[in-house]
C-alpha positions as CSV (number, residue, x, y, z in Angstrom):
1,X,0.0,0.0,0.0
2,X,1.5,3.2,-1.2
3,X,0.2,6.5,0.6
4,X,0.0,9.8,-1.0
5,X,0.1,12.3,1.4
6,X,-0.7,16.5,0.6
7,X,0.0,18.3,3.3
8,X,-2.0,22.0,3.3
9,X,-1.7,25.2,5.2
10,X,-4.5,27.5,4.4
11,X,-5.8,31.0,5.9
12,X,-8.4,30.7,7.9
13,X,-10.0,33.3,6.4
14,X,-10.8,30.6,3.6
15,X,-10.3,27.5,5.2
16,X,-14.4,26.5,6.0
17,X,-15.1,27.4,1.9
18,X,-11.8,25.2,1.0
19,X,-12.5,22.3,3.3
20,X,-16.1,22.5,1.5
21,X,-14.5,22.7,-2.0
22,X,-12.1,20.0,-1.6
23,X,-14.8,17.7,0.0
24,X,-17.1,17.9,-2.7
25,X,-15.2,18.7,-6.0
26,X,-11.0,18.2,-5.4
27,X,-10.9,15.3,-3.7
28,X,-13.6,13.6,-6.2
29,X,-12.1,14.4,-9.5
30,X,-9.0,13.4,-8.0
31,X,-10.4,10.3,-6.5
32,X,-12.2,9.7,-10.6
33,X,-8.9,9.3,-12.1
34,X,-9.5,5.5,-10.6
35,X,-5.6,5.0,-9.7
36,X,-6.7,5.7,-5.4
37,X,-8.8,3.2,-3.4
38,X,-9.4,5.5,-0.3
39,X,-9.1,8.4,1.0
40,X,-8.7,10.4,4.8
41,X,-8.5,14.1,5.8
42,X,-6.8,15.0,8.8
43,X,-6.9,18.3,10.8
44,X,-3.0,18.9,12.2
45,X,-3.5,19.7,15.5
46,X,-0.5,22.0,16.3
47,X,-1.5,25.2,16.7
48,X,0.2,27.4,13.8
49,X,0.3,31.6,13.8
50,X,-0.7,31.4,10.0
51,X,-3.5,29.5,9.0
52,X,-4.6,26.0,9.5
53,X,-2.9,22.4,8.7
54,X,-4.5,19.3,6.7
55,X,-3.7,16.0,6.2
56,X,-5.4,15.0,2.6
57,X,-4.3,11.1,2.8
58,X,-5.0,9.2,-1.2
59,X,-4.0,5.5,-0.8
60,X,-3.2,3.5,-3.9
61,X,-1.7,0.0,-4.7
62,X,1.5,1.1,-6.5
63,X,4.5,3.6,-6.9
64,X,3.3,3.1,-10.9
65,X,-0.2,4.3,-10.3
66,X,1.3,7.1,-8.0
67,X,3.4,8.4,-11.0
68,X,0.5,7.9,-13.5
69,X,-1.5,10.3,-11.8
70,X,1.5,13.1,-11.5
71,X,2.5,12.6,-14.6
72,X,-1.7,12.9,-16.8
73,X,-3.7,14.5,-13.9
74,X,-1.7,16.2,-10.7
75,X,-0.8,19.1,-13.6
76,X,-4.4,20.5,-14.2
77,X,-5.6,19.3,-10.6
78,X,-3.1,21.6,-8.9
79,X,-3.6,24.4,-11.1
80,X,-7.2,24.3,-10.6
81,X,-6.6,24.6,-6.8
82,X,-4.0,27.2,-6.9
83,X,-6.4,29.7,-9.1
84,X,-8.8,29.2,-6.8
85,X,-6.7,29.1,-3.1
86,X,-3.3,29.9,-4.5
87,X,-2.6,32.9,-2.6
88,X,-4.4,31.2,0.8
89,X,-2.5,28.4,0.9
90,X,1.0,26.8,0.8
91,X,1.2,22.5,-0.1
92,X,3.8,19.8,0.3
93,X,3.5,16.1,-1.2
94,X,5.4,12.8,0.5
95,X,4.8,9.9,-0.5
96,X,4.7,6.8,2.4
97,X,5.2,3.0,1.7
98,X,3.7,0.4,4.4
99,X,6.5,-1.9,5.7
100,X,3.9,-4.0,8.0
C-alpha cells in the first residue's frame, strides 16, 4: 500500500469554503482518475500563527499508479486549486510506503 500524502496550510479566512470545495469537488475528481482506493483528511492539531494544517491522505496499490496520476492529472488538478486558493494556501507532497 503506497500513501499519498498532501499536506495544506490554508488561511483561515478561507479555510471553511476550501474544506467545503475539496470535500465535494478536489478530492472527487482526484479520486475519478481511478488510480486511489481510499481516501482520509486530517486536521493537524499544532496550533500554527498562520492558517490552519490538513492532512489529505489518497492511498493507492502502486508507486506506478502514483506516478501515473502526476504525470496525466496532478498538472491540471493543482492548477485548478491554486487559481482558486493559490494565494491562501501553501502544499507539500510525501509519499509513504507500508513496511507491516
Amino acid at each position: 500500500m503506497i500513501l499519498y500524502n498532501v499536506t495544506i496550510n490554508i488561511d483561515t479566512q478561507v479555510e471553511v469554503e476550501w474544506l467545503q470545495w475539496m470535500k465535494d469537488t478536489h478530492i472527487p475528481n482526484v479520486l475519478e482518475t481511478g488510480l486511489f482506493t481510499d481516501y482520509k483528511i486530517y486536521k493537524i492539531l499544532a496550533e500554527e500563527p498562520q492558517g490552519r494544517s490538513y492532512s489529505i491522505q489518497y492511498f493507492t496499490k502502486s508507486l506506478e499508479d502514483i506516478n501515473e496520476y502526476q504525470e496525466k492529472y496532478a498538472p491540471a488538478l493543482r492548477d485548478e486549486v491554486m487559481q482558486k486558493y493559490g494565494k491562501h494556501l501553501v502544499a507539500f507532497r510525501t509519499m509513504l510506503e507500508s513496511v507491516d
